[in-house]
C-alpha positions in Angstrom: -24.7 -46.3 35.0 -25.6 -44.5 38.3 -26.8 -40.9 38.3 -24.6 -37.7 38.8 -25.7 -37.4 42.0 -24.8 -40.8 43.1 -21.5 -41.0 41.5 -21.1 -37.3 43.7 -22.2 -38.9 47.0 -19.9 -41.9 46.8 -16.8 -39.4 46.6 -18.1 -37.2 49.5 -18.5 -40.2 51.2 -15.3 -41.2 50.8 -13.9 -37.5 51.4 -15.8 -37.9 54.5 -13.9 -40.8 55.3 -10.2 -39.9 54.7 -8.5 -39.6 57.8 -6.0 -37.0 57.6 -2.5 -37.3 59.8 -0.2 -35.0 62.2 0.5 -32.0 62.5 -2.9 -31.1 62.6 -1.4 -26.9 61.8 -0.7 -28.7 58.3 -3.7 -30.9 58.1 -6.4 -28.7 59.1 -6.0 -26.4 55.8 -6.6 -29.2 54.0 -9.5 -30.8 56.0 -10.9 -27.0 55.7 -10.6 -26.9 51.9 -12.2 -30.9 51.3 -15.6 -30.0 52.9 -15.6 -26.8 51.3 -18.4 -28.5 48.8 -17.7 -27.9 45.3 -19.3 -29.5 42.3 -17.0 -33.0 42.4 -17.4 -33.1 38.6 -13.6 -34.5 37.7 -13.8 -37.2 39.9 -17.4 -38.1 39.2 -16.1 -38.0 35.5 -13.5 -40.6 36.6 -15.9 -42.7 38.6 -18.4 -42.5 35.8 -15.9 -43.7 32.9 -14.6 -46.3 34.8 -18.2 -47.3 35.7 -19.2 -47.2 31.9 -16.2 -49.7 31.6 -17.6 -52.2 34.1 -14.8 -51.6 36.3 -15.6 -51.5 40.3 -16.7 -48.1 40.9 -15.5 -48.4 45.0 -12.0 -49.4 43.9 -11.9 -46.6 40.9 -12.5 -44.1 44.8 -9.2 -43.7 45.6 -8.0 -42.4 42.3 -10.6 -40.1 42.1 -10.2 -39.1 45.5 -6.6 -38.2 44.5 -8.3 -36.1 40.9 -10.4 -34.4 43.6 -7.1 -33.7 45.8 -5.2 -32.5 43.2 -7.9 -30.0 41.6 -8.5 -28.6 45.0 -4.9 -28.1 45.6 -4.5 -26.1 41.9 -7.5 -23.8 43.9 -5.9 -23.3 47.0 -2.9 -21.9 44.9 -4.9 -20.1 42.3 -6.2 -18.3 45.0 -2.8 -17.0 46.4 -2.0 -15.8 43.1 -5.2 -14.3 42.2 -5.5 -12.7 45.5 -9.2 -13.9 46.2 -10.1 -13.8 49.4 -13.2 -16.4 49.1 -13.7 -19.7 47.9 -17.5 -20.5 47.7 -18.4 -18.9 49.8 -15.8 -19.1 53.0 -12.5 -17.5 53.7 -9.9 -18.8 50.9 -7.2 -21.0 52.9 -4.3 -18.4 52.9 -6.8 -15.4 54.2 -8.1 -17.6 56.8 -4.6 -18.4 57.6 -2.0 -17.2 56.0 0.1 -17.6 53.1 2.8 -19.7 53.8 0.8 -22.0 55.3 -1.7 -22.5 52.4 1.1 -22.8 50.0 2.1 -25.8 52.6 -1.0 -27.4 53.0 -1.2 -27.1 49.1 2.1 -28.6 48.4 0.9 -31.6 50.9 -2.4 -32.0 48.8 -0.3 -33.1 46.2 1.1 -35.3 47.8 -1.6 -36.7 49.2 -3.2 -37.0 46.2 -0.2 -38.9 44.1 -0.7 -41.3 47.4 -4.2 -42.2 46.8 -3.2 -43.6 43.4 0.0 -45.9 44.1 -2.2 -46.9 47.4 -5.2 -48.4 44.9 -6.1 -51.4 44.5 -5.0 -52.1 41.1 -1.7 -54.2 39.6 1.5 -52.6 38.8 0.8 -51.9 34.9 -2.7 -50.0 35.3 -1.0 -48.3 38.6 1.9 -46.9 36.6 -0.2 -45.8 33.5 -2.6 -43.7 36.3 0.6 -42.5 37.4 1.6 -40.9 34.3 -1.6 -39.9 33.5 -1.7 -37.9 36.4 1.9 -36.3 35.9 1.4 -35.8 32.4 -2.3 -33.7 33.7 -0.1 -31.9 36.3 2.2 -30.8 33.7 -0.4 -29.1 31.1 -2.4 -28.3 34.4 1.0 -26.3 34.9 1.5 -24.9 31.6 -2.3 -23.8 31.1 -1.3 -21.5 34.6 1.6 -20.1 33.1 0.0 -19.2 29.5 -2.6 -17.5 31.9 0.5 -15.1 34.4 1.9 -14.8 31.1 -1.2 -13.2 29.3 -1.5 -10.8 32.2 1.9 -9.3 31.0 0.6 -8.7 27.7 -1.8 -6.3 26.1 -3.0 -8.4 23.1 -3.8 -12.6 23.3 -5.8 -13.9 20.2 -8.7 -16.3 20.9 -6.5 -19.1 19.4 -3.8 -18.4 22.0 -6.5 -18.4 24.9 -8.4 -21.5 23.8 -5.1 -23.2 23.5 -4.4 -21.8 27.6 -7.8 -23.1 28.4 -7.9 -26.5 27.0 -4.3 -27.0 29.1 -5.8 -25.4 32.4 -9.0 -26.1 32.7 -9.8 -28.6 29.7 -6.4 -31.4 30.8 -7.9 -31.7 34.4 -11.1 -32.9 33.1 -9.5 -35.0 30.0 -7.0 -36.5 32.0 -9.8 -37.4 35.2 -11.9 -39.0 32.0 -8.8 -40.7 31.2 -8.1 -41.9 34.5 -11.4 -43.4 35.1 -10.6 -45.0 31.6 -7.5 -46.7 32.8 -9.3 -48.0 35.4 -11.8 -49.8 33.1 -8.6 -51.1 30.8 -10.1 -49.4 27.8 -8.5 -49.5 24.2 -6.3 -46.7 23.6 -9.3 -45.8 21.1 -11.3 -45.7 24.0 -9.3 -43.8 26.1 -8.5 -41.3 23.5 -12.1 -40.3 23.0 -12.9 -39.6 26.9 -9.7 -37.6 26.6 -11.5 -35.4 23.9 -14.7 -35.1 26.0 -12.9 -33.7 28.7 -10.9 -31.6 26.3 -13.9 -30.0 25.1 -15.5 -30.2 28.1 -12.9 -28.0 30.2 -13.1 -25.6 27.2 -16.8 -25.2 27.3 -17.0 -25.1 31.3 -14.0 -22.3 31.2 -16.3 -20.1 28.8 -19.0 -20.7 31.0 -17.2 -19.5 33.7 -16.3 -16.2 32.1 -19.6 -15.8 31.7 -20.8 -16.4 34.8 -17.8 -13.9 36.2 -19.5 -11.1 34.4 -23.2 -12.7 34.6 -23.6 -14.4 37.3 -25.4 -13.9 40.7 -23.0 -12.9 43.4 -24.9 -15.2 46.0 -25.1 -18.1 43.9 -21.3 -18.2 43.0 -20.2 -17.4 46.5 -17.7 -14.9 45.3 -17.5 -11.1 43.9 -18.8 -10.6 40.4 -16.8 -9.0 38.1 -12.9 -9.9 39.2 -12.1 -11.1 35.8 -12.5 -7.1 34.5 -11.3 -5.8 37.3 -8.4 -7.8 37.0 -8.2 -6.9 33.3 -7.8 -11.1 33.0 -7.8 -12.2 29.0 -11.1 -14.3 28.6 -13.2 -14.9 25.8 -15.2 -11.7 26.1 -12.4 -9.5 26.8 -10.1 -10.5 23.7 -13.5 -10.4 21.4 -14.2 -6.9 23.0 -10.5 -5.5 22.9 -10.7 -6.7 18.6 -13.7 -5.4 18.0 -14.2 -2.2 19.9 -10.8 -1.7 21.0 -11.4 2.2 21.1 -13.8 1.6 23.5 -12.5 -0.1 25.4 -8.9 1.5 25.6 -11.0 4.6 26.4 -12.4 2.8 29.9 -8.7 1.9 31.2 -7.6 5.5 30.0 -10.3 6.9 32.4 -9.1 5.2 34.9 -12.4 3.8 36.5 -12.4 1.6 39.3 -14.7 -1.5 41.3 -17.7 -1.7 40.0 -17.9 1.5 37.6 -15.2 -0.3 35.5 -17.4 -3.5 36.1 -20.1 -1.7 34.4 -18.5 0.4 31.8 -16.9 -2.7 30.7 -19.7 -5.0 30.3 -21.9 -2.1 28.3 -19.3 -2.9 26.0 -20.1 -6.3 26.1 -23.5 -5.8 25.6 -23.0 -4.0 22.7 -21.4 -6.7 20.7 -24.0 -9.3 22.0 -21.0 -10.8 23.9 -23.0 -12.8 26.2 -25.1 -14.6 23.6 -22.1 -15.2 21.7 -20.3 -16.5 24.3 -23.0 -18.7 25.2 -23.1 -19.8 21.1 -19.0 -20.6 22.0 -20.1 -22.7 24.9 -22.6 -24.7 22.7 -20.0 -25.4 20.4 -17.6 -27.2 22.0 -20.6 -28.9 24.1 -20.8 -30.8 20.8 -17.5 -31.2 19.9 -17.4 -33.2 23.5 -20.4 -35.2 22.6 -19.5 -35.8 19.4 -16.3 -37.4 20.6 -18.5 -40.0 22.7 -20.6 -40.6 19.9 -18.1 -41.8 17.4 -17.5 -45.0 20.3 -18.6 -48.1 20.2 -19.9 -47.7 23.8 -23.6 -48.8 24.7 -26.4 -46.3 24.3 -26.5 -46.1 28.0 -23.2 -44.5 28.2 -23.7 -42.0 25.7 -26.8 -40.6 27.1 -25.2 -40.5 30.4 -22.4 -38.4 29.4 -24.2 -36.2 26.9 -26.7 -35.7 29.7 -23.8 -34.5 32.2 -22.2 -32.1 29.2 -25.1 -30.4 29.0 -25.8 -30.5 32.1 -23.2 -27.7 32.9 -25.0 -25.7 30.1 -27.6 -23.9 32.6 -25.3 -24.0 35.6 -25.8 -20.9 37.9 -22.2 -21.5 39.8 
């Protein structure tokens, strides 16, 4: 097994080398977004399972080129619906351009990104079941999305309902990358199963983290505004906690109307209150487990399980 690092420099290497085609107007976007940075986790997760297979790490590239594609696309778009303006730290695509066009360039990310998979190196059968595993992510990738437009509509979601949204939206793109990289390898379906629950569990964990950092987090570090999840009264795990247990309170803030960062700070009082953070944090640490655990009940060589209960909790102490 190669380090995190590694496994992250052989994709930007190969980011670096994709050569994008005409017109450059629908390109460019995409170009723009690639070396945008970003963490590379789900297609280090794919190049990592498939390298704990002893499967050939440069031919598992393309499909994970084509997992990093396809999660950058889901930002570009998320972006245009969320109305963000910056994406670590730069101009998000359809600000620095314009709408239309990102929702283009988006659309051709896609495709791009199906491309890189029937254009690997690997026979019809494993080819076809990448294929559906990709489709099949897409899909709950999709339905996570529209859990999450249709949560904004509504006043109460239960912590049930949002794990369930989270595990599709965030939770499937790392499952199926795992599972990807697992195809790749020719694993049992045994095998493949239990990199699907890592990643599961693993998305959950990193999308509770995330809430946290929204509220938490260092403005800098994140390269974006703190504190859009509460402005944007989004349903995370602190918010649905808060809104059952100090719903008064909280109904009292919105009644007042309050604004930017006075609602920011009204709000996570509130939080504070009810120990949100460390319980949130507890939450994180708990399906941490639930992902190791699920490498742990493998067969796979000690080497393998250190590596990827290293990299879960890894993500633990991340600052962005």
């Amino acid at each position: 097994m190669k380090s995190i690092a590694e496994y992250s420099a052989i994709v930007n290497a190969g980011i670096n080398r994709f050569e994008y085609d005409e017109p450059n107007s629908l390109y460019e976007p995409i170009s723009y977004t690639m070396d945008g940075g970003g963490k590379r986790l789900r297609p280090v997760l794919t190049l990592a399972v498939a390298d704990a297979l002893d499967a050939n790490v440069e031919e598992a590239l393309r499909p994970a080129l084509g997992v990093e594609l396809y999660h950058n696309f889901t930002l570009l778009h998320d972006d245009i619906m969320d109305n963000s303006p910056t994406r670590r730290g730069r101009q998000a695509v359809w600000k620095k351009w314009d709408t239309a066009q990102a929702i283009l360039s988006g659309d051709t990310m896609f495709s791009v990104a199906i491309d890189c998979i029937l254009n690997s190196c690997y026979g019809d059968s494993q080819r076809i079941s990448l294929i559906e595993c990709f489709n099949k992510t897409a899909l709950a990738v999709d339905c996570g999305q529209q859990y999450d437009m249709d949560f904004e509509r509504r006043e109460e979601v239960s912590v049930e309902e949002y794990i369930n949204m989270i595990s599709l939206k965030t939770g499937a793109l790392l499952a199926g990358a795992c599972k990807m990289g697992a195809i790749c390898g020719n694993a049992t379906s045994d095998i493949c199963d239990a990199f699907y629950r890592y990643g599961i569990n693993l998305g959950i964990a990193f999308q509770i983290q995330d809430d946290i950092l929204d509220v938490y987090g260092d403005e800098e570090t994140l390269g974006k505004p703190i504190g859009g999840d509460i402005l944007n009264d989004k349903h995370t795990w602190l918010h649905i906690t808060a809104m059952s247990e100090a719903h008064d309170k909280m109904s009292a803030v919105y009644a007042q109307g309050v604004e930017g960062k006075e609602k920011i700070n009204a709000v996570r009082a509130i939080y504070d209150d009810l120990s949100l953070r460390n319980r949130s944090e507890q939450q994180v640490e708990h399906y941490m487990q639930l992902a190791v655990d699920a490498i742990d009940g493998t067969n796979l060589r000690d080497e393998v399980r250190r590596f990827f209960t290293e990299f879960a909790y890894s993500l633990i102490g991340r600052k962005k």
